[in-house]
DRENGU-554552 format. One record per residue (C-alpha): residue in three letters; x negated, y, z negated. Coordinates in Angstrom, 1 decimal. Each point is the difference from the previous one (the first is absolute). Layout:
BEGIN
site res:ala	c1:X	c2:Y	c3:Z
...
***
This chain:
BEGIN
site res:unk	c1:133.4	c2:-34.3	c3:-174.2
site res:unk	c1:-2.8	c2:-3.1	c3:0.2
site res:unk	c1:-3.2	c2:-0.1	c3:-1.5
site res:unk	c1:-1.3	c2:1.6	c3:3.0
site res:unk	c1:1.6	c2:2.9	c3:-0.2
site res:unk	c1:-0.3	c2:0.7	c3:-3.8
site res:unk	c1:-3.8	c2:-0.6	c3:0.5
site res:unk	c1:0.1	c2:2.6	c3:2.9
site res:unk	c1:1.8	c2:2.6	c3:-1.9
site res:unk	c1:-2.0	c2:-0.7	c3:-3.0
site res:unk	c1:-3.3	c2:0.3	c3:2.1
site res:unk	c1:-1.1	c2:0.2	c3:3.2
site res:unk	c1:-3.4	c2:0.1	c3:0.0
site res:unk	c1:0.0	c2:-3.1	c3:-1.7
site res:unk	c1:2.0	c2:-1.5	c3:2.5
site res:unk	c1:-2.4	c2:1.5	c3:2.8
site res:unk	c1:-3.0	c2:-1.1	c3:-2.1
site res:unk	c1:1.7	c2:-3.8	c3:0.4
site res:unk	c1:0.7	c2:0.4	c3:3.3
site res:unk	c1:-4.2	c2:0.5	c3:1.4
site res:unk	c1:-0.5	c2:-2.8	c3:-2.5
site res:unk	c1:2.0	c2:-2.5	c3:1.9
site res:unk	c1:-0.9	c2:1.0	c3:3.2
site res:unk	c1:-3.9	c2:0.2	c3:-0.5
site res:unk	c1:-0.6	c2:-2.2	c3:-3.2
site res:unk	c1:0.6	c2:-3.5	c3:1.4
site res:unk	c1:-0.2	c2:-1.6	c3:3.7
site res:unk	c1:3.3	c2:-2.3	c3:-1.5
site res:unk	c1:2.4	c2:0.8	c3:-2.6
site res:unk	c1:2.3	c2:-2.3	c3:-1.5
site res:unk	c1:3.7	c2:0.8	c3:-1.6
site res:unk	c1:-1.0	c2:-1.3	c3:-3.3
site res:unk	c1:-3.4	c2:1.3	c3:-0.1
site res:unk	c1:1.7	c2:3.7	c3:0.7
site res:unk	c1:2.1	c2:-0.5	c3:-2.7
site res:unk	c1:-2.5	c2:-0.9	c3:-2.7
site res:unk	c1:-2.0	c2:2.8	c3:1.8
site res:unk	c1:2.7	c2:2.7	c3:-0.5
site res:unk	c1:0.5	c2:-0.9	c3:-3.4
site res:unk	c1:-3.4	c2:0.2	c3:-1.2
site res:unk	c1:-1.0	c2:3.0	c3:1.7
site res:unk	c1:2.7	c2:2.0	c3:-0.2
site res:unk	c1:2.5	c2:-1.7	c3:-3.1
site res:unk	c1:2.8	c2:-0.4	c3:2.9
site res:unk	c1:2.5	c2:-2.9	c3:0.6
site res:unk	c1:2.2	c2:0.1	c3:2.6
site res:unk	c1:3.5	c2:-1.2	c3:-0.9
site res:unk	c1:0.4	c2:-0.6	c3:4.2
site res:unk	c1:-2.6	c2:-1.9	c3:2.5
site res:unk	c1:1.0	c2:2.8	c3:2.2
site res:unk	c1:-1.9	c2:2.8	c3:-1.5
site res:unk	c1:-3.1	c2:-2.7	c3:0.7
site res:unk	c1:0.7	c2:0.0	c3:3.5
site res:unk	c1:0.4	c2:3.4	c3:0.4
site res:unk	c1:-3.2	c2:0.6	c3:-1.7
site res:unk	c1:-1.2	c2:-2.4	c3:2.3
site res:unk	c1:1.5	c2:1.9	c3:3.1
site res:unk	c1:-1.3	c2:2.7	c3:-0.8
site res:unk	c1:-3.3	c2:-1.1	c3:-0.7
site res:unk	c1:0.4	c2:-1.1	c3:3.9
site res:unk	c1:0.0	c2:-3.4	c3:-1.0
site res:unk	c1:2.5	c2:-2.6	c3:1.5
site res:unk	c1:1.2	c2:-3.7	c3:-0.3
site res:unk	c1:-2.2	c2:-1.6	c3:3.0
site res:unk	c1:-1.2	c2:-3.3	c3:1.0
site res:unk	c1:-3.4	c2:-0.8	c3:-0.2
site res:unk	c1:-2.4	c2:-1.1	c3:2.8
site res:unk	c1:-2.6	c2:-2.4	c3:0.0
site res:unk	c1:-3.6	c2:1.1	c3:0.5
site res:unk	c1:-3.1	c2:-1.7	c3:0.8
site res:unk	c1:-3.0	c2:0.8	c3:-1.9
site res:unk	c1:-2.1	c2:-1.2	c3:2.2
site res:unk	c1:1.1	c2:2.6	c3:3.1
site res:unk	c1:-2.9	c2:1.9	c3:1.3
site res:unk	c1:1.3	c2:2.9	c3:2.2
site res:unk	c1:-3.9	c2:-0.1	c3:1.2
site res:unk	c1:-0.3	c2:-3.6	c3:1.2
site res:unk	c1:4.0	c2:0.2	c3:2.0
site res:unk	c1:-1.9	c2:3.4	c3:1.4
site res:unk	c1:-2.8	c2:-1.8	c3:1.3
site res:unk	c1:1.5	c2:-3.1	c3:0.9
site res:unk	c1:2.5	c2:2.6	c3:2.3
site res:unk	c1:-2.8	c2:1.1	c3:2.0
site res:unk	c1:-1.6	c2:-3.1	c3:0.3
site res:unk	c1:3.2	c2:-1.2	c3:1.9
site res:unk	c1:0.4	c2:3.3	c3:1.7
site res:unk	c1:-3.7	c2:-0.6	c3:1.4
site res:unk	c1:1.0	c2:-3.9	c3:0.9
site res:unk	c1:3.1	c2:1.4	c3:1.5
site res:unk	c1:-2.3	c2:2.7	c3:2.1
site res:unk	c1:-2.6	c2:-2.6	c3:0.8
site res:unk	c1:3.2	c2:-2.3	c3:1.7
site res:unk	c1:1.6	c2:2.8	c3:1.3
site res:unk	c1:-0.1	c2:-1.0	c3:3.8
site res:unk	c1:0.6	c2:-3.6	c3:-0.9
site res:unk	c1:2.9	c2:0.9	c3:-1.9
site res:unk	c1:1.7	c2:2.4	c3:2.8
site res:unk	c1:-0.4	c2:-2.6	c3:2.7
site res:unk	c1:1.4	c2:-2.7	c3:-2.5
site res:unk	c1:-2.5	c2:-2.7	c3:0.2
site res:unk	c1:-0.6	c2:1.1	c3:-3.6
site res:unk	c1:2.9	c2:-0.3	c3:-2.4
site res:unk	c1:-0.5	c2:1.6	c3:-3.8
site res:unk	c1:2.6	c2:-1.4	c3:-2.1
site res:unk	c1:0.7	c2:1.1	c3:-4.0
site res:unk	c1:0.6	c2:-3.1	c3:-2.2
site res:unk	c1:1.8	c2:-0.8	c3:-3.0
site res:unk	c1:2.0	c2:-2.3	c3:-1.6
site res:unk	c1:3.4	c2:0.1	c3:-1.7
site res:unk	c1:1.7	c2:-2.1	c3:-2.9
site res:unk	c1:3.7	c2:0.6	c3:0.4
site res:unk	c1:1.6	c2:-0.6	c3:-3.1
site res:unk	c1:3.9	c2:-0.7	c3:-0.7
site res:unk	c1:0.2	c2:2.5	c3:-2.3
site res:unk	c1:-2.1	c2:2.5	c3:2.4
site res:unk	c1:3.8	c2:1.1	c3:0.8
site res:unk	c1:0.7	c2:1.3	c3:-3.4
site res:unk	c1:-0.1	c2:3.8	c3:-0.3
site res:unk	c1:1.7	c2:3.6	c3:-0.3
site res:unk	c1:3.4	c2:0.3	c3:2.2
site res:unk	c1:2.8	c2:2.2	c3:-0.2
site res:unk	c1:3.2	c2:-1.8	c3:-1.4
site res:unk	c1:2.9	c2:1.2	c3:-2.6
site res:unk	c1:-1.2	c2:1.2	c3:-2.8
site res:unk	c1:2.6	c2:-2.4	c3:-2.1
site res:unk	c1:-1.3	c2:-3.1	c3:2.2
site res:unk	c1:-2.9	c2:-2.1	c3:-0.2
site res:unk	c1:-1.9	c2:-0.9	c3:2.7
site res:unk	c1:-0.6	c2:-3.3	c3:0.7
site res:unk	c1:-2.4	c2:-2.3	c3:2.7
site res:unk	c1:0.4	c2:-3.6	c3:-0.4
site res:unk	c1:-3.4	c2:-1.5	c3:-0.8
site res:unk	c1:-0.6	c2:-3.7	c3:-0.6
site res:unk	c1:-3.4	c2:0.4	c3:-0.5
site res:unk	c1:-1.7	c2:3.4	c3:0.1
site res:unk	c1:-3.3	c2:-1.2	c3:0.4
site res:unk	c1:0.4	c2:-1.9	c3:2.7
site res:unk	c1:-2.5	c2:0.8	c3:2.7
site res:unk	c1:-0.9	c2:0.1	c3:3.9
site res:unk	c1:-3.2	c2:0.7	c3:1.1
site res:unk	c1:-0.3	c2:2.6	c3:3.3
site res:unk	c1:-2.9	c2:0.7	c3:1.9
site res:unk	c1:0.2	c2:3.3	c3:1.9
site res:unk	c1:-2.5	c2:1.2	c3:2.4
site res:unk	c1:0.7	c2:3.6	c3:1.5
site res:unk	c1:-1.8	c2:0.8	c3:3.1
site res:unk	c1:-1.9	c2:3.1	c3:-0.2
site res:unk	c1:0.5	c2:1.2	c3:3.7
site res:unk	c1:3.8	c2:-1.2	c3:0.5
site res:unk	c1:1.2	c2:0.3	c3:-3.2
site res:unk	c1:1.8	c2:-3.3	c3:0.7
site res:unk	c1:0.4	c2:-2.2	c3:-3.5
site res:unk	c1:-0.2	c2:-3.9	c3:0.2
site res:unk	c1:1.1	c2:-1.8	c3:-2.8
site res:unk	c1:0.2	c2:-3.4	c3:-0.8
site res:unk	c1:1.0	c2:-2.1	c3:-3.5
site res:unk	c1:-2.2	c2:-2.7	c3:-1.5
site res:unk	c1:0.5	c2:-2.1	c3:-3.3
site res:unk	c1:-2.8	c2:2.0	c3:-1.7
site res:unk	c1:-3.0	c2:2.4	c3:1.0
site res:unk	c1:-2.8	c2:-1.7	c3:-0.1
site res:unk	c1:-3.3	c2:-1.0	c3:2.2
site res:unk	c1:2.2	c2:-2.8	c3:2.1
site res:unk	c1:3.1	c2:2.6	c3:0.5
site res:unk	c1:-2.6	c2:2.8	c3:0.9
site res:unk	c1:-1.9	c2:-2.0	c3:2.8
site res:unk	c1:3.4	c2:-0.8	c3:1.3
site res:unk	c1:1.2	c2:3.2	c3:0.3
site res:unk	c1:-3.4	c2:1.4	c3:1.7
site res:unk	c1:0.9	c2:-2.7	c3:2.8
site res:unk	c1:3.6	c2:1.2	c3:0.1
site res:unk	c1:-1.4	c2:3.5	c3:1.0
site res:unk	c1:-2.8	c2:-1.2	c3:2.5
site res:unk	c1:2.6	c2:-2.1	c3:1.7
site res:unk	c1:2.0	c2:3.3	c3:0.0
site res:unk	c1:-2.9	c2:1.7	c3:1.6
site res:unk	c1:-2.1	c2:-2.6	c3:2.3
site res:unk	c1:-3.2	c2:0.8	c3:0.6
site res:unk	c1:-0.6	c2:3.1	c3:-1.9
site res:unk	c1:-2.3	c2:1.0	c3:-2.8
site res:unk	c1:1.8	c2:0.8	c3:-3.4
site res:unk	c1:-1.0	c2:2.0	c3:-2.7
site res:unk	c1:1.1	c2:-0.8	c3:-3.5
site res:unk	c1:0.9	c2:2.9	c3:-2.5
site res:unk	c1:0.3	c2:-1.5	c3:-3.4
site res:unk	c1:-0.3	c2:-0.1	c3:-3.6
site res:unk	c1:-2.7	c2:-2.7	c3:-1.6
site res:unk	c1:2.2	c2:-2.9	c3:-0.7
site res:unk	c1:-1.6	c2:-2.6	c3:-1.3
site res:unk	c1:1.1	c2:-2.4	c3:2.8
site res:unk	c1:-0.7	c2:2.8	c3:2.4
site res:unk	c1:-3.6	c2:-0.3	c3:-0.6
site res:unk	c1:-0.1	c2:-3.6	c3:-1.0
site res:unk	c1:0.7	c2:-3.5	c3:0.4
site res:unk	c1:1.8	c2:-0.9	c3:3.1
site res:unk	c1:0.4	c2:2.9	c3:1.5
site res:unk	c1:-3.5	c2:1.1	c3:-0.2
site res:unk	c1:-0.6	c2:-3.4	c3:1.6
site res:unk	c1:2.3	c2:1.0	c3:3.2
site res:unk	c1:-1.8	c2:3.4	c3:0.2
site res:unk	c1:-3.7	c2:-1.8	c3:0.1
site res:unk	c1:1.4	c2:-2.7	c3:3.0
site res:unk	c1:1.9	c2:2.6	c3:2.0
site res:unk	c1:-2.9	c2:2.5	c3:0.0
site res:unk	c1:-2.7	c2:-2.6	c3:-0.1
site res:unk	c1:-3.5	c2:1.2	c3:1.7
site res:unk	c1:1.4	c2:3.0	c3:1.1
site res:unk	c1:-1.3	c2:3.2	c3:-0.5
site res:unk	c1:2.0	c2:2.4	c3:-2.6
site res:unk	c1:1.3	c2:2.6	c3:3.3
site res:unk	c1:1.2	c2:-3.7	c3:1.2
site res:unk	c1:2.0	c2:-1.3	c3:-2.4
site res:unk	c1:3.3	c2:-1.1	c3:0.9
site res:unk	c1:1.6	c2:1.3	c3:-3.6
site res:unk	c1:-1.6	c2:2.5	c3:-1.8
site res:unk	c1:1.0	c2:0.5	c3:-3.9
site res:unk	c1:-0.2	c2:3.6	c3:-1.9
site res:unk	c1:0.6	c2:0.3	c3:-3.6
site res:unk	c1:2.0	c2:3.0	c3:-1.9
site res:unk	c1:-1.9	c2:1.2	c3:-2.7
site res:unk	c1:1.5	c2:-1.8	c3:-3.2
site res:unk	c1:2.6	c2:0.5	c3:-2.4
site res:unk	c1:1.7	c2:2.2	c3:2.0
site res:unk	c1:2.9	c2:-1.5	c3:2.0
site res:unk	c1:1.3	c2:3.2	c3:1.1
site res:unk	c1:-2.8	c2:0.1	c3:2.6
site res:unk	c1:2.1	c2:-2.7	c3:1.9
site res:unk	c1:3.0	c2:1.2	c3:2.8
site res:unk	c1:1.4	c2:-3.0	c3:-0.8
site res:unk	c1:0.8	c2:0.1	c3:-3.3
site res:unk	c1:2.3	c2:2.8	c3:0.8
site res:unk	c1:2.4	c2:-2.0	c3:2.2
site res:unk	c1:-0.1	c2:-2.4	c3:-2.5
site res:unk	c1:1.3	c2:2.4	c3:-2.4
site res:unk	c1:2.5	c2:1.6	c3:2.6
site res:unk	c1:1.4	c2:-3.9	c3:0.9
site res:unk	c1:0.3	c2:0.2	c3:-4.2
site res:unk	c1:2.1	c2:3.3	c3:0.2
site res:unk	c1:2.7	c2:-1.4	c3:3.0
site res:unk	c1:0.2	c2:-3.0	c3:-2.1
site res:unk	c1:1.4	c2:2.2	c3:-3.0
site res:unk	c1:1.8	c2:2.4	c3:2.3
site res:unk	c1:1.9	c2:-3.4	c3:1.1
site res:unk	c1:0.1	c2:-1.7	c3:-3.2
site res:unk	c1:4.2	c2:-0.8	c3:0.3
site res:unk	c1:-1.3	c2:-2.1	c3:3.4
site res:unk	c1:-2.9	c2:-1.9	c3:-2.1
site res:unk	c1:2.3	c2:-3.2	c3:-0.8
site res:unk	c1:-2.7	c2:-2.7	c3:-0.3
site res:unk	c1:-3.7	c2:0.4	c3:0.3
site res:unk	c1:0.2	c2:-1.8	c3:3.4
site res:unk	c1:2.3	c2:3.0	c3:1.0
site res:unk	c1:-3.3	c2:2.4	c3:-1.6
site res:unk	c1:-2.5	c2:-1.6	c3:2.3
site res:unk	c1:2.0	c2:0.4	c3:3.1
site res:unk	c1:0.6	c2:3.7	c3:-0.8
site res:unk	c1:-3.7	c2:0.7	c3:-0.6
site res:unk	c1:-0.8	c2:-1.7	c3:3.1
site res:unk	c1:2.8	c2:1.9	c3:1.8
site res:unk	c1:-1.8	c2:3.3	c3:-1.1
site res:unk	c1:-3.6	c2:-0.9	c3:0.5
site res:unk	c1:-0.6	c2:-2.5	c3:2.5
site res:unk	c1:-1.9	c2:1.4	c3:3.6
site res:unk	c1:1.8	c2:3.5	c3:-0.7
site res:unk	c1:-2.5	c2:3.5	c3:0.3
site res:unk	c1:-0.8	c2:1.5	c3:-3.2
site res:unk	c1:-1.5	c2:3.3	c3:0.4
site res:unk	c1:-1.0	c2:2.5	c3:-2.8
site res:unk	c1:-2.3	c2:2.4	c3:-1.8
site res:unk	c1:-2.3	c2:-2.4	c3:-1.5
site res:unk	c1:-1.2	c2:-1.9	c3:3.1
site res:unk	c1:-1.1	c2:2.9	c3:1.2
site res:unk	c1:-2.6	c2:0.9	c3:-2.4
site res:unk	c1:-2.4	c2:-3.3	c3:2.2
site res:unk	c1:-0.5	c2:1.7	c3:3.2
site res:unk	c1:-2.6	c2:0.0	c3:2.8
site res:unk	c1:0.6	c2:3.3	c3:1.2
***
């Protein structure tokens, strides 16, 4: 019989007592600190870390990987900021069905060699292993996905920057000659400074705002997850890891991500939350 057990038979109530404790007292809980807890509460040692995990089961708490959050998020401003697109998006509606307005969403991507790295099945007597010279080095993508077509353009660029943005806003009006674009962004600092700001005032120079040849919208900030984009981004991620045994040499990485994001359609839930209709 383990400690559990005896402590069960011995009391129950005690046990149940623990239990709410667990679950309600702390937002984390560490194994040590539930030992030292048991012991002084209740005068109980476990001879097994099992009985602590099943405490912890019970308690409904598990093993899990923590996330990252911003303190900064403000479900308000990514609110407002989604209407104010919605209302852009309404006010270019006819522009944008005849396409001689083009709304693109923006972002950029540093692929990392170690990016490839993750959970796969294999063996459970194996190790799995990805060769990796250097896991942190890096290619920069810019991906633009356009809001009508759902086509996504991608090109690579030694680092993201005000020089690699203004050439990648060239890239897309040469793709699309003669039409307006609309910008859907987060505030970079080179995407509101320096150079490219410099492009912006000569290619919309004394014209009037309903004019301008490219129009830039910012996403409310600290909040990524606004963006389309940063979803293929993570699902280019994902095939990487799915393929992992294929991922020989980062040269071998880039053409893989390229292979699933370059002019394909991406099409899902959270594009359609900016809407016209």
């Amino acid at each position: 019989m383990n400690g559990l057990q005896q402590a069960e038979k011995e009391g129950n109530k005690e046990i149940a007592e623990l239990e709410i404790l667990i679950e309600s007292n702390l937002k984390y809980w560490d194994l040590d600190e539930l030992v030292i807890y048991v012991e002084q509460e209740f005068g109980v040692i476990y001879k097994s870390k099992q009985s602590y995990y099943k405490l912890f089961e019970q308690a409904n708490i598990s093993w899990k990987k923590s996330q990252k959050v911003n303190p900064k998020f403000s479900e308000e401003q990514v609110k407002k900021k989604r209407e104010e697109i919605n209302e852009m998006l309404s006010k270019q509606k006819t522009g944008i069905e005849s396409g001689e307005v083009i709304v693109f969403f923006l972002d950029e991507c540093h692929l990392l060699h170690g990016d490839v790295k993750g959970y796969v099945w294999g063996q459970s007597n194996l190790r799995i292993e990805v060769p990796i010279t250097n896991e942190k080095e890096r290619q920069t993508y810019f991906g633009a996905l356009n809001y009508q077509s759902k086509r996504f353009h991608v090109q690579s660029y030694p680092s993201g920057d005000g020089k690699s943005t203004v050439e990648f806003i060239k890239y897309l009006q040469n793709q699309y000659k003669n039409k307006k674009i609309i910008l859907i962004w987060d505030g970079a600092t080179y995407h509101r400074f320096g150079e490219f700001r410099k492009f912006l005032s000569e290619i919309n120079e004394d014209k009037e705002p309903d004019d301008f040849l490219i129009t830039c919208i910012l996403f409310a900030p600290n909040a990524p997850q606004q963006n389309p984009v940063e979803d293929i981004w993570l699902q280019a991620k994902n095939f990487l890891r799915k393929y992992w045994y294929l991922c020989k040499s980062f040269k071998i990485i880039k053409f893989l991500f390229e292979f699933f994001t370059k002019e394909h359609k991406f099409d899902f839930p959270k594009i359609h939350q900016y809407t016209y209709t």
